[in-house]
N, C-alpha and C positions, 0 to 999 in steps of 0.2 A: 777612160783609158789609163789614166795616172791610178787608179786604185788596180788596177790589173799590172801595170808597170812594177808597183809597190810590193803587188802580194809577190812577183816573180823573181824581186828579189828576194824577200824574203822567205821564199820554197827554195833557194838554194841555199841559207844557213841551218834549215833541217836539214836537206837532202845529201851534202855531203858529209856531216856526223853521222848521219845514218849508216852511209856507204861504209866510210871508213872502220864504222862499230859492228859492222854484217857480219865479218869473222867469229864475235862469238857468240852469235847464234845461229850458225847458218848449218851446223849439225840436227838441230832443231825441225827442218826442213825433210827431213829422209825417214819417211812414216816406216821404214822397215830396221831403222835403229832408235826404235822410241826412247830406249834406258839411255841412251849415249846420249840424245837431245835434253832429255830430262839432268842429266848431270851436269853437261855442258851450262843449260840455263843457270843450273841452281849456282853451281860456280863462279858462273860471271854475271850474276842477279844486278847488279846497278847498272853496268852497259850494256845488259840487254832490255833493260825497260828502257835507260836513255836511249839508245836505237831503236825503238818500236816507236817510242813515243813522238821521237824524230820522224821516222816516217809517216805517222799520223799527220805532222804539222805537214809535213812535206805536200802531202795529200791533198789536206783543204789547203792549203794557200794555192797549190797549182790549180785546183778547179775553179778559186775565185779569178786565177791568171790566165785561163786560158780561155775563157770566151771572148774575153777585151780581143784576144789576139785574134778570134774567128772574127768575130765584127770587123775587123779590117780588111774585110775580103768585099771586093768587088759584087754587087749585087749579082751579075754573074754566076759566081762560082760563090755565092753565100752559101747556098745549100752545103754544098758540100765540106765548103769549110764548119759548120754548123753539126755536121752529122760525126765532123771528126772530134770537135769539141765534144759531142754526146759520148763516144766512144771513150775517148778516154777521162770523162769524167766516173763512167761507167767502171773501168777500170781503176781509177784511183778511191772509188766508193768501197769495191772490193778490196783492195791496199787496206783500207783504214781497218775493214775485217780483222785482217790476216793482224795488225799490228793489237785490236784489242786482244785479237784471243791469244798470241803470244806473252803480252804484259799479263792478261788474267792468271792463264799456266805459272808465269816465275814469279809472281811476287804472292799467291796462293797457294799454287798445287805442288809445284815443284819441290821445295824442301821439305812439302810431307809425303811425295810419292814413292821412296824407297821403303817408306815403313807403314805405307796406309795402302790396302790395294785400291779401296774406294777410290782413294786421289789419282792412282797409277791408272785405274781404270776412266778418269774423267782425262786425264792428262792425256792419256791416248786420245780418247776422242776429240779434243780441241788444238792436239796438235795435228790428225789427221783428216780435219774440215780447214786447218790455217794451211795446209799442205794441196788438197786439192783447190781451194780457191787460189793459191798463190800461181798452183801450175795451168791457172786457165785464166788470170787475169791479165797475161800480157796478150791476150789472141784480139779482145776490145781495143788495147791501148795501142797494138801495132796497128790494126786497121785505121785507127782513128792518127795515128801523124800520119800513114800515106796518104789519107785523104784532104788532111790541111795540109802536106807538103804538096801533092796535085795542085790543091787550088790553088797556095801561093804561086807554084809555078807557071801555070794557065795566067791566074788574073795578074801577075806582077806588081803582088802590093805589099812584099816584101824583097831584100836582095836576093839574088838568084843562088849564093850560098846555104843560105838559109834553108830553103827550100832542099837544095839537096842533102844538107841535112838533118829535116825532117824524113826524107826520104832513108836516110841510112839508118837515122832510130827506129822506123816502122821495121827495117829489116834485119837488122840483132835485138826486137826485142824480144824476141821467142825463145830464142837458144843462152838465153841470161844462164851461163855456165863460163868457167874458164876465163878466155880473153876476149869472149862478147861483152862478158858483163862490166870486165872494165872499159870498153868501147865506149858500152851502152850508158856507162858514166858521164866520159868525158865529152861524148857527143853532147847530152842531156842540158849537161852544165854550161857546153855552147850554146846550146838553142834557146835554153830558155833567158841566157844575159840577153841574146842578142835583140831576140824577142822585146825583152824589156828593157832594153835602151828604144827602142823601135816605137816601143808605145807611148814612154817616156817624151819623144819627140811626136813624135802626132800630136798627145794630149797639148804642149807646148805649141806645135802650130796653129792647132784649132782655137786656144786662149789669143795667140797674135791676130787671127781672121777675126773674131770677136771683138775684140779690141779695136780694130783698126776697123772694122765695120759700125761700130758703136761710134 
């Protein structure tokens, strides 16, 4: 539980650089202005691989963060905490996609795409598979917090906060546009401290049960 504690803090020193560096590349995103995403990248070539790259880490540290958090589910409701785990590891698998193929495009393709059509034409393709993976990889990761937000809430094996929301993240995480997706930040960045003070404390209890039973 403390290596789950640990990774969840540290998926929140990627995951807010990321956030914050989204602006410039989020042009990049709209397969029907590929020359605009292509320029955009080329432009802001260092923050936009630091943001890719950031969401990669973001990625795997949350997946090594988030089963510690299913495990703490009542035999009960394991299952289903278990299945949400799946879902959005699922989801953060696809994430790590979307981040290789956008770093390949800008620190490759991008500054030779305005004078190579070769490049222009790969550029399109890799921005428009990091485009449809990106638009179907929050439908796994919302399913997956309603369902560890269920279970928390059923088995009561975290605060009842929490739980609600998990529940709020499963439900702006589809429409990541506008003033969802800053919701869908600051919720994120609740849940997953609280999470990992949560674990933090378990791992700490179960060292004193040990201890004291030794």
């Amino acid at each position: 539980m403390r290596v789950g504690a640990i990774a969840g803090f540290f998926s929140l020193a990627f995951f807010i650089p990321a956030f914050l560096l989204l602006p410039t590349i989020i042009q990049a995103f709209d397969p029907s202005a590929v020359d605009r995403g292509l320029a955009q990248l080329a432009s802001h070539r260092i923050s936009a691989v630091v943001c890719q790259n950031c969401f990669a880490l973001w990625d795997i540290a949350f997946i090594v963060f988030i089963w510690p958090v299913a495990t703490m589910a009542r035999p009960a409701g394991r299952s289903l905490a278990w299945l949400g785990a799946l879902l959005t590891t699922v989801s953060s698998a696809l994430d790590v996609l979307v981040a290789a193929s956008l770093i390949t495009v800008t620190r490759f393709i991008a500054p030779h795409a305005a004078t190579d059509p070769a490049m222009h034409g790969a550029a399109s393709a890799l921005l428009g598979f990091a485009s449809v993976i990106d638009s179907g990889e929050g439908y796994p990761g919302s399913v997956g917090f309603l369902a560890l937000a269920v279970a928390a809430w059923r088995g009561q094996w975290c605060p009842k906060w929490l739980a609600v929301i998990g529940l709020a993240i499963g439900a702006v995480s589809l429409p990541t546009s506008g003033p969802f997706l800053f919701i869908y930040f600051i919720l994120t960045v609740i849940w997953v401290t609280g999470m990992s003070i949560l674990l933090w404390r378990r791992a700490s209890d179960v060292e004193d049960c040990e201890n004291d039973c030794g």
